[in-house]
N, C-alpha and C positions, 0 to 999 in steps of 0.2 A: 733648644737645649744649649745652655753654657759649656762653651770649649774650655776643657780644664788649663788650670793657671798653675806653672810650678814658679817661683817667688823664691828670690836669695834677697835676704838683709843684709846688706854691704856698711861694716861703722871698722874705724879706726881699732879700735880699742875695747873693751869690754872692764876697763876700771869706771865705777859708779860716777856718772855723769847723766846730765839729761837728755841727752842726744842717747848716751849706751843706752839708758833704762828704756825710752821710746823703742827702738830698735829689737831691744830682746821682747818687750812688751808684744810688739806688732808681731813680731817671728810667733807668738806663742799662742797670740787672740788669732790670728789667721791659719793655724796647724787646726783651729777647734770648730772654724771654718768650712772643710773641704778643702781647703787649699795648699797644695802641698809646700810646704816652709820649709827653706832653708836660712841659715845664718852664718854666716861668715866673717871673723876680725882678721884684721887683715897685717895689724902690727902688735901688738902686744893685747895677753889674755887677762883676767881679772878676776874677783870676786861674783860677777856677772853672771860668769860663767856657770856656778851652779844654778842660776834660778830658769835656766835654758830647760823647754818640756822635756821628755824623752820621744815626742811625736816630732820634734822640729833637730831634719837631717843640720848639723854642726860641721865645719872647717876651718881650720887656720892656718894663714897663710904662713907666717913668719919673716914677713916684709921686714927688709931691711935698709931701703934705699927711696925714694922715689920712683924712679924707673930699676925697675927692680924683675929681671926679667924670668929668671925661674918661680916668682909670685904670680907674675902674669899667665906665663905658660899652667902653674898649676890651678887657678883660676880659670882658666879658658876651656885648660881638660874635665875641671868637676861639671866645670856649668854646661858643656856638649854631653858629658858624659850621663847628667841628670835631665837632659834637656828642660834645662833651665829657658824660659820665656823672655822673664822681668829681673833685673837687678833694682833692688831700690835701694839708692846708693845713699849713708847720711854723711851730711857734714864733707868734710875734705876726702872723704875714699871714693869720691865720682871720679880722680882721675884714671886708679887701676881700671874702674869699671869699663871709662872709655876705652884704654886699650884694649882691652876684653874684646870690646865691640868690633874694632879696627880689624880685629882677628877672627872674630865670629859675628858676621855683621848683622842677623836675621833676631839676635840681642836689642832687647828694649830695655832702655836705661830710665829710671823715676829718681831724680833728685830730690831731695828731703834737705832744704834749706834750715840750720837750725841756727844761723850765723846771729852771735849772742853780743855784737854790738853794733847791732841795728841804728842807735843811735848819729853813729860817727859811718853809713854809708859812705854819704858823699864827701868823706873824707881817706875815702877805705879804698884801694885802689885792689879791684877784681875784675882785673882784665884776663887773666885764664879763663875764669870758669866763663865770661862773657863770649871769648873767641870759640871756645870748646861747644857754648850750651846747643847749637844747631843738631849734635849727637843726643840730646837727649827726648824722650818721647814725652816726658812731661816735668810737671815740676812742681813739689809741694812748700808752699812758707807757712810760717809758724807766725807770722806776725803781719801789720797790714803794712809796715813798711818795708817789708822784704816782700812782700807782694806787689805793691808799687814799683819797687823796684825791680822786681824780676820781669812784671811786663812790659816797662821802658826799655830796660838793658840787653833782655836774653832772648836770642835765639829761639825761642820755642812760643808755639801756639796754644799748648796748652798749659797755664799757669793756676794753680789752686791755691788758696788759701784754707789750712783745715789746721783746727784747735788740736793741740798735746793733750793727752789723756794721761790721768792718774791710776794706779793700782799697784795694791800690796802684794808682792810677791812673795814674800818671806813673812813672815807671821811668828818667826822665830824670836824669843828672848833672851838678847844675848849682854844689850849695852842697858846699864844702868848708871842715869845720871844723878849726877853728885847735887847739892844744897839740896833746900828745901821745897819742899811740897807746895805750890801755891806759888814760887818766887821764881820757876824756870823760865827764859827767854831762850828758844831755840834758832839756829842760821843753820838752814843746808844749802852748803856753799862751798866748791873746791877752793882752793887757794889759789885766784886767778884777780890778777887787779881789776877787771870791769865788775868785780865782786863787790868791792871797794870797802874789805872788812877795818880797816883804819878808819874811817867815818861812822860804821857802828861800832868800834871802841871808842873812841871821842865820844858820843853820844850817850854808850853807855858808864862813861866817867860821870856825866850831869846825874843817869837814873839814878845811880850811886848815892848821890848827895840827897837823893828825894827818899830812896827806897835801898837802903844800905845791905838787907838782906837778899836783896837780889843775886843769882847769877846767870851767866851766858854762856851756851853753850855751842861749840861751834865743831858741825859736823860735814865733810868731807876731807878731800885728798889734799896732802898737804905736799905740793910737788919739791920741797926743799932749795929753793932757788931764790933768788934778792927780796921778790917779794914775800916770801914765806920767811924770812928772816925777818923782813921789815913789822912783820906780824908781830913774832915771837920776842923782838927786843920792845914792841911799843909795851904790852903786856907787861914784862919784868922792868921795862923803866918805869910805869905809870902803877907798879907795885899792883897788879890787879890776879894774882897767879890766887888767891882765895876766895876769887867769884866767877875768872873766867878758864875755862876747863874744853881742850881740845883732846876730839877724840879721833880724828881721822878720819878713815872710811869705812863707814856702817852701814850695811843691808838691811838690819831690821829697822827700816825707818817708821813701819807703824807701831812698833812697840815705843821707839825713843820718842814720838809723836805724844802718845798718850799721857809719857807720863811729865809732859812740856806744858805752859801753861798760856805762850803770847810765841808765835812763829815771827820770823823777822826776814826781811829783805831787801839788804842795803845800797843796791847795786847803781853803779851809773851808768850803766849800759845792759838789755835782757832782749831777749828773742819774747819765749812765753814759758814762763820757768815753770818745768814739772814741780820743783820744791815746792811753789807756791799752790799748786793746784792739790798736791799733798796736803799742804795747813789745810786745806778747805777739807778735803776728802775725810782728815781727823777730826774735823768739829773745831780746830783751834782759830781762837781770833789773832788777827794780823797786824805789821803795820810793813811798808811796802813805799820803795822808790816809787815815783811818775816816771818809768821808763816800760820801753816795748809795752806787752798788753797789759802789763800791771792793773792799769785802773780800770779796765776795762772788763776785768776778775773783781776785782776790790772796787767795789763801789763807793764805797762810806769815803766823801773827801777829808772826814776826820782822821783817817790811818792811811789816808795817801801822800807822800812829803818831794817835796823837790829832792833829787839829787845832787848829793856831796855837800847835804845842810844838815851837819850834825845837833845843830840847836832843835831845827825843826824834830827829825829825826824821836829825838829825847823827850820834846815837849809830847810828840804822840805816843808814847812808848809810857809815859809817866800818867799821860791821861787814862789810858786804855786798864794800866793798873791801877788807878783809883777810883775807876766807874765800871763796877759790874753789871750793869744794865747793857754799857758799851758794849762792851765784852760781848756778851752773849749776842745782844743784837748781831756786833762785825762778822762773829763767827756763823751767827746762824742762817745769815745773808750770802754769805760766801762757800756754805756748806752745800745750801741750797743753786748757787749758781754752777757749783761743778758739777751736781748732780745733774740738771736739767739740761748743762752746754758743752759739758767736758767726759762725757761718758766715753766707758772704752767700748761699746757696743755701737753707738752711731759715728764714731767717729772710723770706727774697722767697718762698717758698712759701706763710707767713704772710698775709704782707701781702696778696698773691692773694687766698687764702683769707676775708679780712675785706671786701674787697672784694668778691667774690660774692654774700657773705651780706646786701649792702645793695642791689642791685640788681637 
């Protein structure tokens, strides 16, 4: 007989990113489970928030520091109080989770690696979570060189490597995009520089010249900060504010999906971007940096470009809209490969499964 598992989702935040959406995802496919789910932000709430089941028990911390010790204490009391098993801690909130531990020691900690510049590791200096990771009972990456590296660097003997899973939560109709019908290029992409949305504006200044009724349309959080500025002056100095149309942060991404006609992703730096696994899940064709698992989703080397080569970038982006054969093929290939390797059924079978084996 399987010893029951109660399970807290431990992420930062609950504003629309790919780490939150995994995390509420996972709280929701494991409530449907048997497995009793919790979710817990631990610094600020979000839009998220509503697409949380009513079956998956909710807390927030209202973290306001780092060590931040009436977080910890009320953390320490839910998760005794639930007897709580497992934290699966995303992204940077493994270190409340360690205190947690430090305090209630009989806590199994699962980190969920979703660190989104993979590329620049060995440039990246993670010596906390290196000294720390002996505390944890396992450890899942999202990519193969955060896999690589977590079995060099970390403290822990059990290292997994398991694919991010897509799905529509919200099914609501809410964002309606501007031009025309046939002419939308979609980015979901917060406003983060390893984003690198200045290289798909460059890029798409050239589609411009090819495909003048084009526009772009660029959805996530826009943090308001140098680089969100550097966005917002290339735009009005390069006169582009009548093709390119930002909406912010939007939850109905399968609606805005559908009614998009080429998904794009610029980045020069990715883990394994739900965005991108979304284009697939809508049927839409792509075109996609050679960063993190990019290509390894996107197969066609025709829509897969170096990064920070806005030339290349445009050259595929130009091709892709004047071959509907393309099209259809990229997308249908890539529809097909989220289906059969990115499901949210074998991939929460996983995650069970790693769970088990620490308890």
């Amino acid at each position: 007989m399987n010893k029951k598992i109660d399970v807290l989702q431990l992420i930062d935040s609950l504003q629309v990113g790919g780490a939150e959406v995994l995390a509420v995802n996972i709280a929701n496919s494991l409530s449907k489970q048997g497995i009793v789910s919790h979710l817990c932000a631990t610094r600020t709430e979000g839009p998220l928030k509503e697409n949380i089941e009513p079956t998956v028990e909710y807390l927030f911390l209202e973290r306001k520091k780092t060590v931040d010790l009436k977080a910890i204490k009320k953390l320490k009391n839910y998760v005794e109080k639930n007897n709580i098993s497992i934290i699966h801690a995303h992204s940077t909130s493994y270190f409340i989770a360690i205190c947690v531990k430090l305090l209630y020691p009989r806590l199994k900690i699962v980190w969920h690696d979703h660190f989104g510049k993979s590329e620049f590791l060995k440039n990246t200096s993670r010596l906390p979570i290196q000294y720390l990771s002996f505390l944890f009972s396992a450890v899942i990456c999202v990519n193969t060189k955060l896999f690589e590296w977590s079995k060099e660097y970390l403290m822990v003997n059990k290292v997994n490597f398991l694919n991010n899973f897509p799905f529509f939560i919200d099914l609501s109709r809410i964002t309606f995009l501007k031009g025309e019908i046939g002419n939308r290029i979609v980015h979901i992409a917060g406003f983060r520089r390893q984003k690198d949305h200045i290289n798909l504006l460059k890029a798409f200044i050239i589609v411009l010249k090819h495909k003048p009724n084009s526009t772009l349309h660029l959805i996530g959080k826009d943090y308001n900060d140098t680089y969100s500025k550097l966005i917002h002056d290339f735009i009005k100095d390069e006169n582009l504010e009548n093709n390119v149309f930002l909406y912010g942060v939007r939850s109905d991404i399968k609606n805005i999906l559908e009614q998009a006609d080429i998904g794009i992703l610029s980045s020069e730096s990715e883990g394994l971007p739900v965005s991108l696994l979304e284009y697939g899940l809508a049927k839409l064709p792509v075109v996609v940096t050679d960063v993190g698992e990019c290509a390894v989703v996107v197969k066609n080397s025709l829509v897969v470009v170096s990064p920070k080569r806005s030339d290349k970038l445009a050259n595929a982006i130009v091709s892709l809209i004047n071959d509907k054969v393309l099209r259809e093929k990229v997308a249908s290939e890539l529809h097909t490969e989220v289906l059969e390797n990115y499901s949210r059924e074998s991939t929460i079978k996983k995650i069970i499964k790693i769970y088990r084996k620490i308890i």
